[in-house]
C-alpha positions in Angstrom: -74.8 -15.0 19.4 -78.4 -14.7 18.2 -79.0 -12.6 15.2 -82.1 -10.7 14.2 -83.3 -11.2 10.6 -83.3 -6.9 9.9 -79.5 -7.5 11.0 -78.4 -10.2 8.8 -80.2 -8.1 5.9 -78.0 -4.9 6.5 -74.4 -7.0 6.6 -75.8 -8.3 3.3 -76.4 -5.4 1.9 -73.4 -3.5 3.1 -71.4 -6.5 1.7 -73.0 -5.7 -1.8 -72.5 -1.9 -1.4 -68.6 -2.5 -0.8 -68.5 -5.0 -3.8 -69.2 -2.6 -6.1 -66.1 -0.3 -6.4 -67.0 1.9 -9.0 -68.9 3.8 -6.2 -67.2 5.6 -3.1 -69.5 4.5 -0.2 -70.0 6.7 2.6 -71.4 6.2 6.4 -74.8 8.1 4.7 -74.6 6.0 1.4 -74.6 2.5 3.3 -77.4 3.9 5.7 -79.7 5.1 2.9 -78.5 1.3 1.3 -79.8 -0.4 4.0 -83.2 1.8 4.6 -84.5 0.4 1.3 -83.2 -3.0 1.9 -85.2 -3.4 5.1 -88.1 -1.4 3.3 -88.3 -3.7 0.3 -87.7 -6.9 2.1 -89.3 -6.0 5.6 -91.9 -3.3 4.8 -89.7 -1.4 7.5 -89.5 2.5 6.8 -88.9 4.0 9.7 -85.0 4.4 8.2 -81.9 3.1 10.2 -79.3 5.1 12.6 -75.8 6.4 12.2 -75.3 4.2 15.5 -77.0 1.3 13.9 -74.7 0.8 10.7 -71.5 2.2 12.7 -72.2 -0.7 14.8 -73.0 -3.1 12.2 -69.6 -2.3 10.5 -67.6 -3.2 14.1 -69.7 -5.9 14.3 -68.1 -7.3 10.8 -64.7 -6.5 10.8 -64.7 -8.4 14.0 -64.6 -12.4 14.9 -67.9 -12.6 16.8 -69.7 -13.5 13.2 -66.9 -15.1 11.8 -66.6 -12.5 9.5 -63.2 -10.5 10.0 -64.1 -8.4 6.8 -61.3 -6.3 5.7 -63.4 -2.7 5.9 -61.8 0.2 6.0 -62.1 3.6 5.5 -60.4 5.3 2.7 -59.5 9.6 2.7 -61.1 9.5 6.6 -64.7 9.1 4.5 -64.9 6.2 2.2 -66.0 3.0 3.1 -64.3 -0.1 1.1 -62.5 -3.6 1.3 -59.3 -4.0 1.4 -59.1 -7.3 -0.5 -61.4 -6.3 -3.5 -61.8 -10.1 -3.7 -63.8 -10.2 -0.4 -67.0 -10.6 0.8 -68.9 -12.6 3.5 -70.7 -15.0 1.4 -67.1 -16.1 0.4 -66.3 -16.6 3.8 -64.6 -21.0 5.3 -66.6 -22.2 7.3 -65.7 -21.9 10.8 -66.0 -25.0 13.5 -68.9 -24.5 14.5 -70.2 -24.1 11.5 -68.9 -27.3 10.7 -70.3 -29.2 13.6 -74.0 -28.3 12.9 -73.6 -29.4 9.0 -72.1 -32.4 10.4 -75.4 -33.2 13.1 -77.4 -32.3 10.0 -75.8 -35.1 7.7 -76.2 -37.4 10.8 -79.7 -36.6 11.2 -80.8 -36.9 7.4 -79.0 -40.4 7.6 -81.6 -41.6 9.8 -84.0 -41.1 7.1 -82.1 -42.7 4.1 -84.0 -45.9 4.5 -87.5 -44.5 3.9 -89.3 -44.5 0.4 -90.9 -41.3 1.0 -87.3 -39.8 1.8 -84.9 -41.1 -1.3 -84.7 -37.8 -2.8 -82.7 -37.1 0.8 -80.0 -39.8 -0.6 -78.2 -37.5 -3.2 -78.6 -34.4 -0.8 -77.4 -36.3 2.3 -73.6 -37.3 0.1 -73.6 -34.0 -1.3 -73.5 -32.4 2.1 -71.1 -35.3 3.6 -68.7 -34.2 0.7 -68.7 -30.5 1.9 -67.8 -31.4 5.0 -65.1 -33.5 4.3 -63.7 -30.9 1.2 -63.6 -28.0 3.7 -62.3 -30.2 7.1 -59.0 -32.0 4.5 -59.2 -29.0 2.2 -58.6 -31.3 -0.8 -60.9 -32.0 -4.1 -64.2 -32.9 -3.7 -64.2 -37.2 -4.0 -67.7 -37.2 -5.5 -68.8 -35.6 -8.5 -72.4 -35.5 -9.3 -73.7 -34.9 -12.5 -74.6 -31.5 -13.7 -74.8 -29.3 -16.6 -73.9 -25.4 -15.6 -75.6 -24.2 -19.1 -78.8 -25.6 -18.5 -81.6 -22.9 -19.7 -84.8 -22.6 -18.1 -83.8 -23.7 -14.7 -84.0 -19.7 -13.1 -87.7 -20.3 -13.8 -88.5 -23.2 -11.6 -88.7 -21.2 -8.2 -91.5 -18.9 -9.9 -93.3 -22.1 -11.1 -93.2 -23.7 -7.9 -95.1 -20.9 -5.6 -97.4 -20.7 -8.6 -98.0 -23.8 -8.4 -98.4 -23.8 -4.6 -100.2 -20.5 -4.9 -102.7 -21.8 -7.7 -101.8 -18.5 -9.8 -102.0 -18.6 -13.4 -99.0 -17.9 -15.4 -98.2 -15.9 -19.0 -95.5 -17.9 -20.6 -93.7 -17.1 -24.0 -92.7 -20.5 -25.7 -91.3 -22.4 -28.6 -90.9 -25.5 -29.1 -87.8 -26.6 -31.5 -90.7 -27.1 -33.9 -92.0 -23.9 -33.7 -91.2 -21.0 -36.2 -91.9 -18.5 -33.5 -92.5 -18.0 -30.3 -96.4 -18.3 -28.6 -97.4 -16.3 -25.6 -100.4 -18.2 -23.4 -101.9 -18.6 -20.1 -100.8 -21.7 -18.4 -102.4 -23.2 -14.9 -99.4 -25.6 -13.8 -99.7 -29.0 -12.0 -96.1 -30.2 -11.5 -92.3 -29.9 -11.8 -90.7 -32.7 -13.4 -86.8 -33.8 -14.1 -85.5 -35.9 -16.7 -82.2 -36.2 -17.3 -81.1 -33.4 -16.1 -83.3 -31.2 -17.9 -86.7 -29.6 -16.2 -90.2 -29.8 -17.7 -93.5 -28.4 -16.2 -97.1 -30.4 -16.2 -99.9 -28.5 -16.6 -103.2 -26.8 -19.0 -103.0 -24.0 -21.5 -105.8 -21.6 -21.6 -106.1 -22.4 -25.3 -109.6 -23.4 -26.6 -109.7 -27.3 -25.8 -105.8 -27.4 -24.6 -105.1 -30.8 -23.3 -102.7 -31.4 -20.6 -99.2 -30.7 -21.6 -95.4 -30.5 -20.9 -93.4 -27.8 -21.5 -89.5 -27.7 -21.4 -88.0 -24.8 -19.1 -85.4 -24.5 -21.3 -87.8 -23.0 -24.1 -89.6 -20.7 -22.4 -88.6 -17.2 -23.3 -90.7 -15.2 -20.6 -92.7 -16.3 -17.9 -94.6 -14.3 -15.0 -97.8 -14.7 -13.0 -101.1 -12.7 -14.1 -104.4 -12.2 -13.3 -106.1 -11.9 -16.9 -107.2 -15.4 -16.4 -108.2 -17.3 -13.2 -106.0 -20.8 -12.5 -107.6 -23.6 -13.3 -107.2 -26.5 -10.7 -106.3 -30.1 -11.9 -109.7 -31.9 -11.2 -108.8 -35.0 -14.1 -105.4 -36.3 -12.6 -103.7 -38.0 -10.1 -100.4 -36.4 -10.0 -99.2 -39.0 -7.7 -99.1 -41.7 -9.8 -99.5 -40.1 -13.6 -95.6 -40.8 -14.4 -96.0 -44.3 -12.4 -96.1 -45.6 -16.0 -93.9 -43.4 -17.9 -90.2 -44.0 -18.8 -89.5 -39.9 -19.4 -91.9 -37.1 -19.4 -93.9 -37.6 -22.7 -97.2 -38.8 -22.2 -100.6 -38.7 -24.9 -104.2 -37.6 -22.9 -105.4 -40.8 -22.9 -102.5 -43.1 -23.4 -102.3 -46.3 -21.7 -99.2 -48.7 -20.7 -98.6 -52.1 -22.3 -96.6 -54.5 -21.7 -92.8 -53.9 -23.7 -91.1 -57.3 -24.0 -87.2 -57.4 -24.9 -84.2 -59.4 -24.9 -80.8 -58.4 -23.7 -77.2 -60.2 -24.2 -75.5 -61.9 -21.0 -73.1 -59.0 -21.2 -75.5 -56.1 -20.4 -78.2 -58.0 -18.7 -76.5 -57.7 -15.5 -76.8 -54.0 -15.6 -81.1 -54.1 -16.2 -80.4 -56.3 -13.0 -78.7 -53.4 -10.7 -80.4 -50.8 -12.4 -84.0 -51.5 -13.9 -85.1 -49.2 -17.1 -88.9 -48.9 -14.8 -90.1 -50.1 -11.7 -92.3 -52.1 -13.2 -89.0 -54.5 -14.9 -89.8 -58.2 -14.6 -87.6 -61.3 -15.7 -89.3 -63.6 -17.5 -87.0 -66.0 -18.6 -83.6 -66.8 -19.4 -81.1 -69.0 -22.1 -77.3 -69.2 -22.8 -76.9 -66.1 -24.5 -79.5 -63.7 -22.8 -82.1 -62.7 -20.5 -85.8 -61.5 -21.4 -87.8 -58.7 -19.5 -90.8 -57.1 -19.1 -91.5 -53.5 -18.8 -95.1 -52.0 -18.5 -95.3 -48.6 -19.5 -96.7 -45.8 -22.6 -94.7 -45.6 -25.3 -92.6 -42.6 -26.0 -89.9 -41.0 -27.9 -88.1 -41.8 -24.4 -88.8 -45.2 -24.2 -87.5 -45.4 -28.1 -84.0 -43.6 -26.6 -83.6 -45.8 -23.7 -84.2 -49.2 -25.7 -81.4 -47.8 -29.1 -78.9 -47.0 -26.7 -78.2 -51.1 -26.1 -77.4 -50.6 -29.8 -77.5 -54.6 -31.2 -77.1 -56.0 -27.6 -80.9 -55.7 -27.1 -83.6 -57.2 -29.6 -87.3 -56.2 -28.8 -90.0 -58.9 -28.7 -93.6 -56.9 -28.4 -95.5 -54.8 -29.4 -95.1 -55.2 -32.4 -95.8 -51.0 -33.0 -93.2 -51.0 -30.9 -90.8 -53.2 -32.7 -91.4 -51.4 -36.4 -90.2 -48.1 -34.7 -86.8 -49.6 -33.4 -86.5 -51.4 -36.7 -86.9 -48.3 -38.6 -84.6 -46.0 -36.6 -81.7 -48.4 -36.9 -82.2 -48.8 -40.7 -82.2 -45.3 -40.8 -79.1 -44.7 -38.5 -77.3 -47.6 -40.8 -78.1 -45.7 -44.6 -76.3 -42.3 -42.6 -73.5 -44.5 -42.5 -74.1 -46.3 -45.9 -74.0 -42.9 -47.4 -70.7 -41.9 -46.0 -69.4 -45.1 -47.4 
């Protein structure tokens, strides 16, 4: 059964209103409830009928939605759940719910091949999984990496149609440097993830700003405004600017050179399977390891990447490059010198 939009937006909001029991809801409360619903979300004020909610409550205590809510009506004039547990959003899916997310994950398989549709991998198994949890009712089989208390990340939708919409943005920030907090105008480029965590690309308004990343999770308040107009990107290929970048960190300016390194036989195999860049070449081999090439900028996230082999890697060049690693692993040795 087709369903108008104004519909689905008054069995949401009567779903909300009978939520929240520390109000009795009556057949006028849930009308006025969903007049500003449809006036805030549609622009739609020419209120809603008795007849119309009346009919909207039928309509979701029965099958025909798959709902079968659990609404009834309390002293013959108060509107409630009977399971205070319930509510539509909550609701199995039903089979035929089931067969159009399953000729969904058949379709996006067809595109699993294609460069320009990897991302569609990840999204593709996640979906697959749903399917099969809810069909078996049994434990999810894959579990993808996640962090529920990630900051920052209720911020990306409002960065994204800015971005799209080419409005500037007030942000409050601090960086773990930072004593305080700094409150700017910011035109944004691009959203970027790394590891998990979210950063966006972009220019401060700041007298002679140069191009910048900023971490979601230190932003303290961010909002569109017109004080300032958006300054487009006119310097950058956004395309390709992280082509040579192993992370997010990148200098105005900077330019990749080739990294040179040598790995043990044990952990060469996995630079095989799983490359540090795209740009990993082999360049040689002997009985007790492999050496690659990498060209990219070097970064604090490079520096991470390379220490985490610990004493199964050695790098050969640059030699900048080698000093750094050198250092930090004297550094990380005294700690435990000290302790000793």
């Amino acid at each position: 059964m087709p369903i108008n939009r104004n519909a689905l937006i008054r069995y949401r909001t009567i779903d909300q209103c009978l939520q929240n029991r520390y109000k009795k809801w009556t057949l006028d409360a849930l009308i006025d409830a969903c007049a500003d619903a449809l006036y805030e979300y549609q622009g739609i004020n020419t209120g809603v009928s008795r007849r119309t909610i009346q009919a909207d409550i039928e309509m979701m205590r029965s099958n025909k939605l798959g709902y079968e809510a659990p609404l009834i009506v309390v002293d013959k004039k108060y509107y409630t759940y009977a399971d205070k547990n319930f509510s539509i959003t909550n609701i199995p899916l039903n089979q035929q719910d089931m067969q159009v997310l399953g000729e969904a994950a058949t379709l996006l398989k067809q595109f699993k091949g294609f460069s320009d549709f990897t991302g569609l991998n990840e999204m593709v198994s996640k979906l697959e999984d749903k399917i099969y949890t809810q069909k078996t009712q049994s434990a999810p089989v894959i579990d993808f990496e996640k962090n529920d208390n990630l900051k920052g990340l209720e911020h990306i939708e409002g960065i994204r149609k800015a971005i799209v919409g080419q409005s500037t943005l007030c942000v409050t920030y601090q960086s773990f440097k930072a004593r305080q907090a700094n409150t700017f105008c910011f035109s944004a480029y691009m959203l970027k993830e790394y590891r998990n965590r979210w950063f966006v690309l972009g220019r401060s308004h700041q007298r002679n700003a140069q191009l910048q990343n900023l971490a979601l999770d230190r932003i303290q308040a961010i909002g569109e405004t017109t004080i300032e107009a958006y300054r487009p990107n006119t310097t950058i290929d956004l395309a390709k600017y992280y082509s040579d970048v192993i992370g997010v960190t990148k200098g105005a300016g900077q330019r990749d050179v080739e990294v040179v390194f040598w790995i043990d036989n044990d952990n060469a195999p996995y630079l095989i399977t799983k490359p540090l860049h795209a740009s990993q070449k082999l360049l040689s081999s002997d009985t007790g390891g492999m050496i690659f090439s990498i060209r990219v900028v070097l970064n604090f996230e490079l520096e991470r990447e390379l220490l985490g082999f610990g004493p199964k890697i050695k790098v050969l060049g640059p030699r900048l490059l080698r000093k750094n690693i050198k250092q930090q692993l004297a550094e990380a040795l005294a700690h435990y010198d000290n302790l000793l």
